[in-house]
C-alpha positions in Angstrom: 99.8 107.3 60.8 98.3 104.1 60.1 95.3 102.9 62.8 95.0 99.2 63.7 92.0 97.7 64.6 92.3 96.1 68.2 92.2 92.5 66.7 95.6 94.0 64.8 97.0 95.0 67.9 96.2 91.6 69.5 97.5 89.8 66.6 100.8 92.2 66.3 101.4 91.2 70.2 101.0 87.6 69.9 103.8 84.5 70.3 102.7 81.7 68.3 103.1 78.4 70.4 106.9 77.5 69.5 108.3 80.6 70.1 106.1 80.7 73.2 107.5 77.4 74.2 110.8 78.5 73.3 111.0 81.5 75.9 108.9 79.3 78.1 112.0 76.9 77.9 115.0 79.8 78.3 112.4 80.3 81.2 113.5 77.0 83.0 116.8 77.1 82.0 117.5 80.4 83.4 115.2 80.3 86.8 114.4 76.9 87.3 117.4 74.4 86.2 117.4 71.7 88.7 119.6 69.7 86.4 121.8 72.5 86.6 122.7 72.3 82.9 122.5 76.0 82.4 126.0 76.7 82.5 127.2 74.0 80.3 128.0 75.1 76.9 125.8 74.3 73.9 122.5 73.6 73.3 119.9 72.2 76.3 117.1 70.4 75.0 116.7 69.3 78.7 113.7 71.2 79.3 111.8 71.2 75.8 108.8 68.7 77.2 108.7 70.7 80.5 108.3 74.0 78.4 105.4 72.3 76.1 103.4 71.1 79.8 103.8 74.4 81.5 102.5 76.2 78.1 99.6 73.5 78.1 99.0 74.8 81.5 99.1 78.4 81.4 96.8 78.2 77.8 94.5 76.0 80.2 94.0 79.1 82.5 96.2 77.7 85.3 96.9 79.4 88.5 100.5 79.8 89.5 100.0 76.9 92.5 99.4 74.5 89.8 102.3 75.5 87.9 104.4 75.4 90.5 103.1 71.8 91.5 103.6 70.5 88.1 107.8 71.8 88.6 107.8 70.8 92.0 106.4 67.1 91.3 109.0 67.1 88.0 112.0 67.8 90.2 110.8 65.2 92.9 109.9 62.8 90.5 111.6 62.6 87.0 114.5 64.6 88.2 115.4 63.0 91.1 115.7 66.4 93.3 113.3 66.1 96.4 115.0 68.6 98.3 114.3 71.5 95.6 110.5 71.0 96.3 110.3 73.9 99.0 112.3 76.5 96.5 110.1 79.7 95.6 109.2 80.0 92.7 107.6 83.2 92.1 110.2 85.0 90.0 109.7 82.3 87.3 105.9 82.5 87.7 106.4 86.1 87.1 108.4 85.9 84.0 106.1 83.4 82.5 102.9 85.4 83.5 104.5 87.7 81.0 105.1 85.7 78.1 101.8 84.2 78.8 100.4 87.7 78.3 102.1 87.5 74.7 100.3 84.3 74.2 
């Protein structure tokens, strides 16, 4: 049985950025989607930028508050959804604590 070395292991584990921001995006379109686009057929390109800050973010070593923050202040501002603001979002932070882990 072949050994790997711990920087193998590492390596073996690890999402390079796009496919990071790719599950980072299904993410958002699964849990977050305040445009609501989910269900629409096709592809949704909606929340590509949104996916590419929140990996900025959690490569930065951000906690989930500030995550959070950055969604709520999207949906209030570019989205136009002020009244999403107060929704929990801790089983999204979950799921991208654990592709951040694959990082």
């Amino acid at each position: 049985m072949a050994r790997h070395t711990p920087r193998e292991e590492e390596d073996m584990s690890s999402l390079d950025r796009p496919a990071a921001e790719e599950r980072i995006e299904r993410a958002l379109l699964e849990q977050w989607d305040p445009l609501g686009v989910a269900s629409a057929p096709g592809e949704h390109p909606d929340y590509h930028a949104y996916a590419h800050e929140v990996y900025n973010l959690l490569a930065r070593g951000a906690s989930d508050s500030q995550v959070a923050r950055y969604l709520h202040r999207a949906e209030d501002g570019e989205l136009g959804h002020p009244e999403l603001a107060s929704v929990d979002l801790t089983a999204l932070m979950t799921r991208l604590r654990s592709i951040e882990r694959e990082m």
